[in-house]
N, C-alpha and C positions, 0 to 999 in steps of 0.2 A: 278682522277675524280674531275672535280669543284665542289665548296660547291654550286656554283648557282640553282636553282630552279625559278619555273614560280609558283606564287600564282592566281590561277581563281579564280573567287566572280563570282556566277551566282545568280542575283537577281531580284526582279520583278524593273521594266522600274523607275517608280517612288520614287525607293528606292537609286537607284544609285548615286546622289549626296552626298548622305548621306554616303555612302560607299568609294565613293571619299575623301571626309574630313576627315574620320576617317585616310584614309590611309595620307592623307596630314599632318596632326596632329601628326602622329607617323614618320614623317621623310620620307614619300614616294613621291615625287612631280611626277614621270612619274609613270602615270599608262595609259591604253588602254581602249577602249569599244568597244563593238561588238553587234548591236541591235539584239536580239534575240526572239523564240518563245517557252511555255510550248508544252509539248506532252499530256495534255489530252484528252483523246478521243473525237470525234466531237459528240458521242452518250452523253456521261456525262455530255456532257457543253451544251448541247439542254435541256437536262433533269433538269439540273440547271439554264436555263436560264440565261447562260454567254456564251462572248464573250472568243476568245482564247489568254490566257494571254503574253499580251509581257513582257519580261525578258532582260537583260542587261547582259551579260559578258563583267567583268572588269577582265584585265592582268596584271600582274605585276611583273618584276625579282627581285629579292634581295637573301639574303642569308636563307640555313635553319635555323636557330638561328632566325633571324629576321621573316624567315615568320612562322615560331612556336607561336610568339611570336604575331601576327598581327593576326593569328588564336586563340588564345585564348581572346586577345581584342574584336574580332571580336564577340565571344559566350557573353563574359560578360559586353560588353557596348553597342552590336546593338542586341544580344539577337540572334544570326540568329541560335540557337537552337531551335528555338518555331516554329513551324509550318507555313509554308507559308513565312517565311522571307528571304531564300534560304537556297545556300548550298558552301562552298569554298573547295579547294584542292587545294595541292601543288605537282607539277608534275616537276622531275628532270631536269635536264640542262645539255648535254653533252658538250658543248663549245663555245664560242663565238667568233666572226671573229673581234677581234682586239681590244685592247684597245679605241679606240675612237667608238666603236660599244658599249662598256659595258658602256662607262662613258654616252652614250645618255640614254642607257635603264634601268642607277642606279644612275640617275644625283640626288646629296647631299647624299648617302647613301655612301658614303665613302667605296668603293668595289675596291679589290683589286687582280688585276687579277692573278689569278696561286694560290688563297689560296686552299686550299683541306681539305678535312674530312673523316671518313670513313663513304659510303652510306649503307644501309641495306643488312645484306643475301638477304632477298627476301621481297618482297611490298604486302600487305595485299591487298591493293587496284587496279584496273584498270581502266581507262579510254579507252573505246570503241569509236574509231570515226568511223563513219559510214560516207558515199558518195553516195547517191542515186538519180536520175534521180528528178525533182522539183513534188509537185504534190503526192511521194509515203513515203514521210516517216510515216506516219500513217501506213500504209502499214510494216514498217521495225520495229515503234513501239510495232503494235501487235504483230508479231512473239517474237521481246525481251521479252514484257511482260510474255507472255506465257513461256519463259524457266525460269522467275523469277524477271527479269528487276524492280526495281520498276519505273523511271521513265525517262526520256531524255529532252534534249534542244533541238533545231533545230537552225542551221544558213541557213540564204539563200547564195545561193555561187555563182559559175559559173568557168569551169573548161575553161581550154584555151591550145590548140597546135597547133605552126606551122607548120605540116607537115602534109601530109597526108589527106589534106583537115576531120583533126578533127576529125578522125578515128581510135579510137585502137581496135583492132578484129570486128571491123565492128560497135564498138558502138560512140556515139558520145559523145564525152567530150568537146562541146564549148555549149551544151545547160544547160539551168538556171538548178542549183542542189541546193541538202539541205543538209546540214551538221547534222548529227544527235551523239550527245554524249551525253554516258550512262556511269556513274560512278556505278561503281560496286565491291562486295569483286573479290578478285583474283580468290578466287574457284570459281563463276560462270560463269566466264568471258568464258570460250572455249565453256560451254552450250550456252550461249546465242548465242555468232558468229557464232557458226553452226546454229540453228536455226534460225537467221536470212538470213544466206546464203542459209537455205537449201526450206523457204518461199520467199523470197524478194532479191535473189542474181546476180549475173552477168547477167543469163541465162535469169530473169523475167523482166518484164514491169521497177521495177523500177533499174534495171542495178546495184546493193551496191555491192561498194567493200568499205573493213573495214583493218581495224590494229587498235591495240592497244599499250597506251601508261604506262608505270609502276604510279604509284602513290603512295608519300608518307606518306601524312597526309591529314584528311579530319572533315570538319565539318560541323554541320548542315544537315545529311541528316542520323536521327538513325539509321532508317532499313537497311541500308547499315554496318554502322559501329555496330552493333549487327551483322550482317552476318560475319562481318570479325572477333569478337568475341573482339570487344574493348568495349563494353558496353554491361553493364549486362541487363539481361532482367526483 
C-alpha cells in the first residue's frame, strides 16, 4: 500500500489564500481548489438573514507523516479548530500512474514512489460522496441530517457519456449535478446512506447515487471526531 494520501482543507472562499500559504510555507507548492458551497438550510439562513456561504476545497497529495504533520499546523497556526474556520481530512491513496504523474502532484516534496507503511486495521472516519440531480441536494441534506449528518459541502458538477445518447437506466447523466460530501464517524456512515437512498435516491426526483471513501485523520469538525471517540466530551 503507498504511504500517499490526499489532504482536503474545506474552508470558507475568503480564507483560502491563507490556507494556501500555510501550505506553501511548509514545503507544499501544488495544491488544487474547487469552489464550493455550505449545506445550511435555505430555512436557517432566511431566519439569519444570510446568504448561502461559499467554501473552498483545497487538495493536496503528500505523505501521512507530512500530512499529520500540515494537520496539526493547520489547528495551531490557523486555528481551524474554532468554529466556523473549517474542517481538513486526509483520505488514502491507492496508487499513482507513474512517476512523472507523482512528481507533478508532489512537486518539492521530495516523494518517492514505491515508499510503504503500514495503513490502519480499520478508519474511524468516512467520507460520503453523494451525486444527485442539480437543484436536490438540500433535498439529500435533510435525509443525512436526519440519520445524524452533522453537516456537508456541495460541488457543482456535471456528469458526461458517450453513448447511449446519455442514458443509464433511463436517467440522465449529461445534466448539471451537485456533488455532495459528508464526513462522518465510520459507525454512522451505512445509517445515513440508507437514509439518504431510502428519501432522495436513484428512484426520486433528485436520481443520488453515493459511495464512500475510508478516511484517516481529521480536523477541525468535533462533533464528528467525538462520534469517532477521539475527543473527550
Amino acid at each position: 500500500m503507498s504511504d500517499l494520501c490526499l489532504l482536503n482543507v474545506i474552508t470558507n472562499r475568503d480564507s483560502g489564500e491563507t490556507f494556501f500559504d500555510f501550505l506553501r510555507e511548509n514545503g507544499v507548492e501544488t495544491a488544487h481548489s474547487l469552489p464550493c458551497r455550505g449545506t445550511a438550510g435555505k430555512k436557517l439562513l432566511s431566519f439569519l438573514g444570510l446568504e448561502a456561504t461559499d467554501k473552498t476545497l483545497l487538495y493536496v497529495m503528500t505523505t501521512r507523516k507530512r500530512a499529520k504533520r500540515l494537520l496539526s499546523g493547520m489547528v495551531s497556526e490557523l486555528g481551524l479548530d474554532m468554529p466556523g474556520c473549517g474542517i481538513a481530512f486526509v483520505v488514502p491513496v491507492g496508487s499513482v500512474a507513474g512517476a512523472s504523474s507523482l512528481k507533478y502532484l508532489t512537486e518539492s516534496q521530495n516523494i518517492i514512489l514505491g515508499e510503504v507503511s503500514d495503513m490502519p486495521a480499520a478508519f474511524l472516519y468516512e467520507l460520503i460522496v453523494a451525486i444527485a440531480n442539480r437543484g436536490h441536494a438540500d433535498n439529500v441534506m435533510d435525509a443525512a441530517r436526519e440519520a445524524g449528518a452533522r453537516g456537508g459541502t456541495i460541488i457543482h458538477a456535471k456528469g458526461t457519456n458517450p453513448h447511449n445518447e446519455n442514458q443509464f437506466f433511463g436517467v440522465s447523466i449529461a445534466e448539471e449535478k451537485e456533488m455532495i460530501l459528508i464526513l462522518t464517524a465510520a459507525a454512522d456512515k451505512s445509517r445515513i446512506m440508507r437514509a439518504v437512498m431510502d428519501k432522495a435516491g436513484i428512484s426520486s426526483p433528485a436520481h443520488t447515487v453515493m459511495f464512500s471513501l475510508p478516511v484517516e485523520s481529521v480536523a477541525g469538525l468535533k462533533s464528528v471526531m467525538q462520534a469517532a471517540g477521539e475527543v473527550a466530551e
